[in-house]
Residue, then its C-alpha position, 0 to 999 in steps of 0.5 A: x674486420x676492416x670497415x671498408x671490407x665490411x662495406x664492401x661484403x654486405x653490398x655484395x650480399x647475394x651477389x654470385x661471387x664466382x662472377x666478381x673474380x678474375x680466375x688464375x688461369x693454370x697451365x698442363x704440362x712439363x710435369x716431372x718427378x722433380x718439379x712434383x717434389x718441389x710443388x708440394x715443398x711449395x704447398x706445404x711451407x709453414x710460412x706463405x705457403x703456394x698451391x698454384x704449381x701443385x695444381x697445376x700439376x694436378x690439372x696436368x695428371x687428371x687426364x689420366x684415364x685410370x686415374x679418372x675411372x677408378x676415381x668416379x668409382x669412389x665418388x659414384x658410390x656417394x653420389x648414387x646413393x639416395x639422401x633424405x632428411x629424416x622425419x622432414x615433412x616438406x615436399x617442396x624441400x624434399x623435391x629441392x635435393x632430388x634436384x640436379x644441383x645436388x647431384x653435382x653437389x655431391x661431386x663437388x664434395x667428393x672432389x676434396x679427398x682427391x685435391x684438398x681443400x676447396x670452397x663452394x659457393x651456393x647461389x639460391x633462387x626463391x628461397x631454395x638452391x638452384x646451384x652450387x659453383x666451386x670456388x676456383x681453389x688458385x682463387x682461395x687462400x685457406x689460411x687467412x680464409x679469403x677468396x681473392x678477387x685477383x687472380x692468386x690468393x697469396x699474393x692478393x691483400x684482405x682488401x681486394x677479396x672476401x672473407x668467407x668465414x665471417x659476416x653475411x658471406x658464411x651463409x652462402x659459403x661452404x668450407x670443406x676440408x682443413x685449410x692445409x689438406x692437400x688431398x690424394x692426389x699429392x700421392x698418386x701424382x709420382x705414379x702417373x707421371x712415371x707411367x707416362x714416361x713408361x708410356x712413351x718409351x713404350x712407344x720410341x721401343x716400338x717404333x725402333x724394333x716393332x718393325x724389322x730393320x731393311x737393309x739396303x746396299x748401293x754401288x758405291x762406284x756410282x756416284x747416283x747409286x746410293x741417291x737412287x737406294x735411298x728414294x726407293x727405300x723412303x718409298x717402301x713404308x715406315x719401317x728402319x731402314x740403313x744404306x750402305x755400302x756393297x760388300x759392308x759387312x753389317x752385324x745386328x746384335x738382336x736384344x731380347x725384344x720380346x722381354x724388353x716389350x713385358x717390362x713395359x707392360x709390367x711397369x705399366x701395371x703396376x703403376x696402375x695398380x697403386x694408383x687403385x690402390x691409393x684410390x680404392x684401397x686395394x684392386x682386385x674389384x677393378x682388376x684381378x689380372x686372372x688371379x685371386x679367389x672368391x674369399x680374396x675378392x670379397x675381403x677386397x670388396x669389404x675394404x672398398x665398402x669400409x672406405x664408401x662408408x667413410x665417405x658417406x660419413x664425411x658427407x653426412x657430417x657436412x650435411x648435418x653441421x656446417x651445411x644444415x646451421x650455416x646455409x640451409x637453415x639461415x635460408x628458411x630450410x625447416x631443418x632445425x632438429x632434423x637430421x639427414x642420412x644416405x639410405x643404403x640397401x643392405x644387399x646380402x649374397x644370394x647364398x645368405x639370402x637364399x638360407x633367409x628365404x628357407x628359414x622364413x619358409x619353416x615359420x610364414x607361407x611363403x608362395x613359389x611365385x615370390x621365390x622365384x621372382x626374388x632369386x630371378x629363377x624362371x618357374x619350372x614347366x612340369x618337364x622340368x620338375x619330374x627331372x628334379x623329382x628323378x635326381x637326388x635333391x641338394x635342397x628343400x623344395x621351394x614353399x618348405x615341402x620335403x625333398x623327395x627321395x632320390x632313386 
């Protein structure tokens, strides 16, 4: 390391970095198909690669509302999941990750499977994490591991930043993701944009044959004839309207409008569609467009499962290795030889469940009370149980008694 950098990085040990940058601004629009092409060219160069037209382009797609909800499905599933370090016996640190810097850390871990690599600096206070403040990524050159104090790292020098890998900054720096890892969103960006041109030609399709076409006709022998028409048709609502002539013959070609308006819809939806499936792994958990089937929806349910799992192991690992030795640990974190895990409920369908619960009832007592307040069943009144008793049981009474006979 240069000795002017060296310097200049332990003087600002425990300074906010975020604070000493002059963050790039990135800019929405003029997104195309074309323009996506060459953005990701651009990011995935072997020589110089540049990330900032690529994320700009993601800054201009992230505004897609289905693209927002499906994603915040997949990060809620981390992020509402509890985590505690196992056999930790600290209440103060415990208390520390139920804090709302975690909360918003989880997030902004999650953040990286959908835009690539990223950087996130910790800023503490009295020994423990008050907050957590990702690196503007158009600040970051992953490659040569350097976070610029200008405005774009791949054109700033190893002078003008910090090397985050080394020295004292490596403890207060968390690197996620692999330098070139450009996340989902290089996948899912052709979708959005042409869903967007679906969109507004939708719109220029409804605005033309939404409303039926007025024709009005003007004498053409008088010359203020046809200026009058005119005012009284612009008066008259938004629909089309043509001026012509008397006696003008004028023949309208009626196009299928009605099926023109389904292919809008359909090209809609199915772009829509992949970009569930890019998120979660398939779509029937969002929307089965009333079709599917129960087995159908739980094996959609088990590949959406199958990917959460995956995303809390990513999470784990972080916590466990380059979070835990190289930050929290360094910090006094009494965390050495203890491991963190997310603690998720098994939750069985209530048939499974229900089958358990008649089992156990064979071997240990187990009250009606209980029964009924596991399955959310009101206890019966007396009216009640003589109907049952009259009808022909499908199962065992609950408490293990023998169905009575049916009549």
């Amino acid at each position: 390391m240069p000795k002017t950098l060296k310097k200049k990085t332990e003087k600002l040990e425990g300074q906010v970095i975020i604070n000493e940058i002059s963050v790039g601004q990135l800019n929405r629009g003029n997104q195309s198909i074309d323009t996506w092409i060459q953005n990701v060219k651009s990011a995935e160069r072997i020589i110089r690669p540049t990330r900032k037209a690529l994320l700009e382009t993601y800054l201009d797609a992230e505004i897609d509302l289905h693209l927002s909800m499906v994603e915040s499905k997949r990060i809620r599933a981390v992020k509402t999941c509890p985590w505690l370090w196992e056999e930790l016996d600290n209440d103060k640190v415990k208390e520390n990750f139920r804090s709302p810097w975690f909360f918003e850390f989880m997030g902004q871990v999650m953040d990286v499977v959908f835009k690539g690599h990223e950087v996130i600096e910790f800023v503490f206070k009295d020994g423990l994490v008050s907050n957590t403040e990702p690196i503007p990524r158009q600040n970051v050159d992953p490659l040569r591991g350097l976070i610029s104090r200008e405005m774009w790292a791949e054109n700033a020098s190893i002078e003008s930043g910090w090397l985050y890998r080394e020295g004292p900054l490596i403890n207060y720096m968390l690197e996620v993701g692999k330098a070139r890892d450009l996340g989902l969103y290089k996948r899912i960006i052709p979708y959005i944009l042409l869903k967007r041109g679906n969109l507004s030609d939708y719109a220029r399709f409804n605005e033309m044959f939404g409303m039926p076409l007025r024709v009005y006709e003007y004498d053409p022998n008088n010359p203020k004839n046809r200026a009058e028409v005119t005012q009284q048709a612009e008066k008259q609502g938004a629909a089309a309207y043509i001026v012509v002539p008397r006696g003008t013959g004028v023949n309208f070609h009626e196009a299928n409008q009605t099926g023109a308006s389904t292919t809008y819809k359909d090209f809609h939806q199915i772009m829509n569609d992949e970009v569930t499936i890019g998120v979660l792994g398939q779509k029937l958990t969002t929307d089965s467009n009333g079709k599917g089937s129960y087995a159908l929806g739980n094996v959609h349910k088990e590949v959406e499962e199958a990917l959460n799992l995956e995303d809390r192991m990513m999470v784990e690992y972080i916590m466990n290795y380059p979070l835990k030795h190289n930050i929290l640990i360094p910090h006094g974190y009494p965390l050495d030889g203890i491991t963190g895990a997310f603690q998720v409920s098994e939750e069985l369908p209530k048939d499974k469940k229900f089958e358990m619960w008649i089992k156990m009832d064979q071997r240990i007592p187990i009250s009606d009370e209980d029964f009924y307040t596991e399955f959310g069943v009101p206890k019966p009144d007396e009216a009640a149980i003589k109907r049952w008793q009259d009808r022909q049981p499908i199962v065992s009474q609950p408490g293990g008694a023998e169905p009575e006979p049916g009549k």
